[in-house]
MDAnalysis code that builds the backbone (N, CA, C; Angstrom):
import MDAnalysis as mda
import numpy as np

u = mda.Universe.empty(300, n_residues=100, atom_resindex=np.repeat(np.arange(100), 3), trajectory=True)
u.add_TopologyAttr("name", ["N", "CA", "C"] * 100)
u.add_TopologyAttr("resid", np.arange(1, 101))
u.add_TopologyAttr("resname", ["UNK", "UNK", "UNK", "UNK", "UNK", "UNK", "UNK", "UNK", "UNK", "UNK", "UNK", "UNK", "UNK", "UNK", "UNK", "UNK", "UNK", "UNK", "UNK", "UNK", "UNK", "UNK", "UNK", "UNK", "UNK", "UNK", "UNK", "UNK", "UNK", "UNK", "UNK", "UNK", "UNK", "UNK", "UNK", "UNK", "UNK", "UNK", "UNK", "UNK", "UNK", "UNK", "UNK", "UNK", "UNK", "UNK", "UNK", "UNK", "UNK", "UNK", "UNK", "UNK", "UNK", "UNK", "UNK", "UNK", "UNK", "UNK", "UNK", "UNK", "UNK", "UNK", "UNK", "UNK", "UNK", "UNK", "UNK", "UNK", "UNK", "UNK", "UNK", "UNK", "UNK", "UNK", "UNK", "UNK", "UNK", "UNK", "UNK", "UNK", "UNK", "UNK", "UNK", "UNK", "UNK", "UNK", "UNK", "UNK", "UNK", "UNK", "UNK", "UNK", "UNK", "UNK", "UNK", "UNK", "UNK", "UNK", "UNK", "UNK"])
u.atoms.positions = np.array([
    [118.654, 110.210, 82.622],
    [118.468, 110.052, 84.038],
    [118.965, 111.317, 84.723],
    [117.999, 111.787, 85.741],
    [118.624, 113.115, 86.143],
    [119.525, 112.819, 87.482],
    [119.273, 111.834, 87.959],
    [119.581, 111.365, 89.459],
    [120.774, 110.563, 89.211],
    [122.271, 110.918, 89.290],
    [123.647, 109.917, 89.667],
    [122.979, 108.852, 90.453],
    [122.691, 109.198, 91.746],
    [122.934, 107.827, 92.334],
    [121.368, 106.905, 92.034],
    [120.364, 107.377, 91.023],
    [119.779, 106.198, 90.998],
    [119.947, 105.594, 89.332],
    [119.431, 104.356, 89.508],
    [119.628, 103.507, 87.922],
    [118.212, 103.781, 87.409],
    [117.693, 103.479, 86.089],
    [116.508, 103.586, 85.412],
    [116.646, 102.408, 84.787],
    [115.155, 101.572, 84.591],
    [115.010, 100.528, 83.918],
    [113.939, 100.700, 82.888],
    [114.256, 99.829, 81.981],
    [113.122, 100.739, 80.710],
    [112.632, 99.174, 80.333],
    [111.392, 98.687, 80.807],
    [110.622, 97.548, 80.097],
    [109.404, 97.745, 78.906],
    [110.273, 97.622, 77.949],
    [109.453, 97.785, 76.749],
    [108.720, 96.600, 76.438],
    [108.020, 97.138, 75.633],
    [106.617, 95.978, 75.009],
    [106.568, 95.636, 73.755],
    [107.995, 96.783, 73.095],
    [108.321, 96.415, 71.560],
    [109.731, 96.684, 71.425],
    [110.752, 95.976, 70.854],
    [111.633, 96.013, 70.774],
    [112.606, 97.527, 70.730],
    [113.421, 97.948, 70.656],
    [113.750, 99.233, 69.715],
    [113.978, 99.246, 68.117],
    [114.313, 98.065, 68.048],
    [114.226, 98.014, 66.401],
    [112.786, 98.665, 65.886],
    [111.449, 98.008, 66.449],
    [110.251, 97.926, 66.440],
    [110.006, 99.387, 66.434],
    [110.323, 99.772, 67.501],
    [110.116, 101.462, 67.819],
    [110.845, 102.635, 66.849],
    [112.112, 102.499, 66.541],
    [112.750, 102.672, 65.916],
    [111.762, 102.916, 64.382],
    [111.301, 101.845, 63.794],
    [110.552, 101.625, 62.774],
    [108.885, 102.809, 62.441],
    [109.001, 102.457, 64.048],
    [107.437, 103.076, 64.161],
    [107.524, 104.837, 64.321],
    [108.943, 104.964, 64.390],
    [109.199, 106.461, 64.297],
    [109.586, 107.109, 63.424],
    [110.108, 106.584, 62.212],
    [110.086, 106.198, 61.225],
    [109.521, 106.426, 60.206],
    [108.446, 105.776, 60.024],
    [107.209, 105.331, 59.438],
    [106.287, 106.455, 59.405],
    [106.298, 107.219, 60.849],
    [105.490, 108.350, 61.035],
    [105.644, 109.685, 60.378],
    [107.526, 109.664, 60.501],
    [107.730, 110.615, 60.236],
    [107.873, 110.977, 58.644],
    [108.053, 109.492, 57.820],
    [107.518, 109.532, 56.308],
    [105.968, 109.408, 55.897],
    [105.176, 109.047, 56.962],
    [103.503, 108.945, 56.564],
    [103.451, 111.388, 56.966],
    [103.928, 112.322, 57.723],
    [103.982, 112.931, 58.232],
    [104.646, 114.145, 57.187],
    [105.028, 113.522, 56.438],
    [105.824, 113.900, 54.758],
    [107.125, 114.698, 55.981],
    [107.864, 113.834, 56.961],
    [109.116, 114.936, 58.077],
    [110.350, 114.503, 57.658],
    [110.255, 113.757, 56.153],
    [111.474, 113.210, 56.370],
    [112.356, 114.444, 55.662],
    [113.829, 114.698, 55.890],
    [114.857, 115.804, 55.718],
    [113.826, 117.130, 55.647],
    [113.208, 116.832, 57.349],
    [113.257, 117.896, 58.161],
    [113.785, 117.907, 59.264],
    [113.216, 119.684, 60.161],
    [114.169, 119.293, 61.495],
    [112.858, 119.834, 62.239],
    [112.972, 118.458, 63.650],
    [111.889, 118.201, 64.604],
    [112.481, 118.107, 65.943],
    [111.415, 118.529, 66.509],
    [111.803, 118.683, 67.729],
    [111.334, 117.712, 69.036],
    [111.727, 117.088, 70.154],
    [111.053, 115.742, 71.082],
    [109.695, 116.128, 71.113],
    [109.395, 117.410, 71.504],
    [107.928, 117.716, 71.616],
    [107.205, 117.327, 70.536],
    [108.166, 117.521, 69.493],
    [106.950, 117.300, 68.165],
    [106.295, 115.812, 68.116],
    [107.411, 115.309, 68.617],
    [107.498, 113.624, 67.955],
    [106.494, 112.987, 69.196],
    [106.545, 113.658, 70.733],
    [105.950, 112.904, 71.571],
    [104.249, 113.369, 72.171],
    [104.506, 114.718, 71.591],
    [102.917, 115.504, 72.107],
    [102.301, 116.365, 70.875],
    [102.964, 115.860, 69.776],
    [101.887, 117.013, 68.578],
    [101.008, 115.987, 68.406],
    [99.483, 117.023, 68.154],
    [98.291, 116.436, 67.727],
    [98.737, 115.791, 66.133],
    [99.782, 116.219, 65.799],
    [99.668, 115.355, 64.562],
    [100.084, 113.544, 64.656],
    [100.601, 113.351, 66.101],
    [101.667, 112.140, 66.309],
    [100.232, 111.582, 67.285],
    [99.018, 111.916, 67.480],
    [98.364, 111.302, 68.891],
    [97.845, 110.200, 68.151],
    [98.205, 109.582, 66.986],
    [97.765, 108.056, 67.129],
    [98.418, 107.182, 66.757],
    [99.653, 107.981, 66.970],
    [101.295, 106.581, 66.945],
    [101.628, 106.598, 68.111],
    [102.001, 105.058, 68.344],
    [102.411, 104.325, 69.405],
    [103.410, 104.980, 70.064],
    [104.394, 105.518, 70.090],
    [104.833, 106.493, 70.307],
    [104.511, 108.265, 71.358],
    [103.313, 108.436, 71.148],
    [102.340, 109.462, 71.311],
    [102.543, 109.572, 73.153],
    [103.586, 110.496, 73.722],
    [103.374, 110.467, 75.269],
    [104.184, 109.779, 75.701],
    [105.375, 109.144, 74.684],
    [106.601, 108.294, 75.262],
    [107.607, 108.922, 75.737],
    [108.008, 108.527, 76.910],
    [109.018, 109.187, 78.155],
    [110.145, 109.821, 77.102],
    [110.393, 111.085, 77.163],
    [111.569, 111.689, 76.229],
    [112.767, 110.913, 76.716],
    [113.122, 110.144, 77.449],
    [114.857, 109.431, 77.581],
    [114.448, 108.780, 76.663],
    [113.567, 107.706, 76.890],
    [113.351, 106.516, 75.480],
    [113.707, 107.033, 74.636],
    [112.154, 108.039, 74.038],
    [112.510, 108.475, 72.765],
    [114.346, 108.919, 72.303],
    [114.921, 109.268, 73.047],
    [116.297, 110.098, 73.230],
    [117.068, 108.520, 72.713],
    [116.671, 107.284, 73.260],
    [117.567, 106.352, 72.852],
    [117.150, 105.709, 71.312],
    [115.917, 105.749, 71.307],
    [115.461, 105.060, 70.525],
    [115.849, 106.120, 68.970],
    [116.152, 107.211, 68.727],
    [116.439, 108.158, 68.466],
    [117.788, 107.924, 68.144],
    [118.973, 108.007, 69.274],
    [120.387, 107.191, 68.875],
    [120.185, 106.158, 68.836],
    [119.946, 105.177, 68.445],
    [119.933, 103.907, 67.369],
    [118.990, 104.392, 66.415],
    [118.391, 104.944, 65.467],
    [118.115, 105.540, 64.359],
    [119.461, 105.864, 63.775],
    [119.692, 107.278, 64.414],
    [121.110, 107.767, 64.355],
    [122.211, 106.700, 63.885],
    [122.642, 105.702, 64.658],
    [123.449, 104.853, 64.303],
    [123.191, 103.922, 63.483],
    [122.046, 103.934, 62.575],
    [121.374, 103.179, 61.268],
    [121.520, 104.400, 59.886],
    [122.203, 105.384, 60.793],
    [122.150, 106.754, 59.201],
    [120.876, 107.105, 59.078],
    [119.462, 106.538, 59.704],
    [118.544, 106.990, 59.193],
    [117.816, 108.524, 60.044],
    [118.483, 109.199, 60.957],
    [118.520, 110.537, 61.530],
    [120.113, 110.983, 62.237],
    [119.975, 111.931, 62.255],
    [120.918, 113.074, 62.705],
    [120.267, 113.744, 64.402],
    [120.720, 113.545, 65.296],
    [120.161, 113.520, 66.874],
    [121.238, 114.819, 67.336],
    [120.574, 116.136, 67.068],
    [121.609, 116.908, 68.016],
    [120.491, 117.913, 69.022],
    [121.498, 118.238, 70.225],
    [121.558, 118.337, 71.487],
    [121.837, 119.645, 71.544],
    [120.818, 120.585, 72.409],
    [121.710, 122.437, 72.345],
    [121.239, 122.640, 74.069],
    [122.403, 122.873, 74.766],
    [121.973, 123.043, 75.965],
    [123.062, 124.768, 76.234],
    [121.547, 125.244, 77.237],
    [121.851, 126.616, 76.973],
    [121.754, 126.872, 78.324],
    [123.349, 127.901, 78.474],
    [123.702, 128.082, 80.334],
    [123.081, 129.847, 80.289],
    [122.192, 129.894, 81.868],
    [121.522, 131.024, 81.850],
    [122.858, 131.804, 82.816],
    [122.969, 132.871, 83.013],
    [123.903, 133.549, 83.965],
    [125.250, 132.757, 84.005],
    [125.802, 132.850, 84.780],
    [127.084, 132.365, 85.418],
    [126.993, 131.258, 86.342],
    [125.521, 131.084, 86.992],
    [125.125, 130.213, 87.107],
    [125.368, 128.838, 87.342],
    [124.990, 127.744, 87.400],
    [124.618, 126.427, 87.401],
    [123.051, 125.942, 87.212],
    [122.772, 127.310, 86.294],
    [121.324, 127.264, 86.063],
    [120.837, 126.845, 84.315],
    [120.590, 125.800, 84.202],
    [120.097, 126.001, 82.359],
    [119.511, 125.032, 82.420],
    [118.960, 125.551, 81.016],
    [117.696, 124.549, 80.199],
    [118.108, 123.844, 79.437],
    [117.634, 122.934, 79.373],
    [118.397, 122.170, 77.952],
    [117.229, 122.296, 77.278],
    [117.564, 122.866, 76.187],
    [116.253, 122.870, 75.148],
    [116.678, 121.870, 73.939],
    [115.641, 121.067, 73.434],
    [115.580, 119.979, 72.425],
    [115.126, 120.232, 71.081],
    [115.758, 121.482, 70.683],
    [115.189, 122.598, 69.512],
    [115.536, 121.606, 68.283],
    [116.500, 121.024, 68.080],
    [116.741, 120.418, 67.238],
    [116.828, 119.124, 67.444],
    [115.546, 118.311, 67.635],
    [116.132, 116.453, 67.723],
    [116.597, 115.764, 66.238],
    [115.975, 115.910, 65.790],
    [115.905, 115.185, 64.328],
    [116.218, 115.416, 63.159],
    [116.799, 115.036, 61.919],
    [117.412, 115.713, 60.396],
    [117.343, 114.439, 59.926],
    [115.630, 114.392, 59.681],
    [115.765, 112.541, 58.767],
    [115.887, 112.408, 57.771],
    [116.705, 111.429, 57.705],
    [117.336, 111.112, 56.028],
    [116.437, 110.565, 55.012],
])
C-alpha cells in the first residue's frame, strides 16, 4: 500500500493456499524452480500469459509470495535503491524468488 492513511482490501476468488499452489506449479511446469525471478517475470512474461496469475496486482503477488516463503517453498528478497541524498528511489524487485 503506498498511501498511510488509506486501507486496501483484497477479495480473492481463490484462496492463497490455492494461489500459492498455482505459482508454484508454474514455476515447476516453467523448469524456475532454484532459480532467481523477478515480479515482472511471474506477472507479465509471455511465458506466464496463461496462468491465473498472469496481470495479478504485484502487492498480492508480494503476499501470496510471503506465505510460499513461510512454507520453505521460496526465498522473497527485497533491494530498494536510494537515488541522491534525496527522498527519491526505486524499489526495484530484481530479486523476488529462489524456489526450492
Amino acid at each position: 500500500m503506498n498511501d498511510n492513511n488509506r486501507d486496501e482490501i483484497y477479495i480473492l476468488w481463490k484462496s492463497l493456499i490455492e494461489w500459492e499452489e498455482f505459482i508454484y506449479a508454474a514455476a515447476a511446469k516453467h523448469h524456475r524452480i532454484e532459480t532467481i525471478e523477478t515480479l515482472d517475470y511471474l506477472i507479465s512474461d509471455e511465458d506466464n500469459e496463461t496462468e491465473e496469475f498472469y496481470g495479478m496486482d504485484r502487492d498480492l503477488l508480494i503476499i501470496i509470495l510471503q506465505n510460499l516463503e513461510n512454507s520453505k517453498r521460496c526465498i522473497v528478497i527485497f533491494f530498494i535503491i536510494f537515488f541522491n541524498r534525496i527522498f527519491i528511489y526505486s524499489i526495484l524487485y530484481i530479486v523476488a524468488t529462489c524456489w526450492r
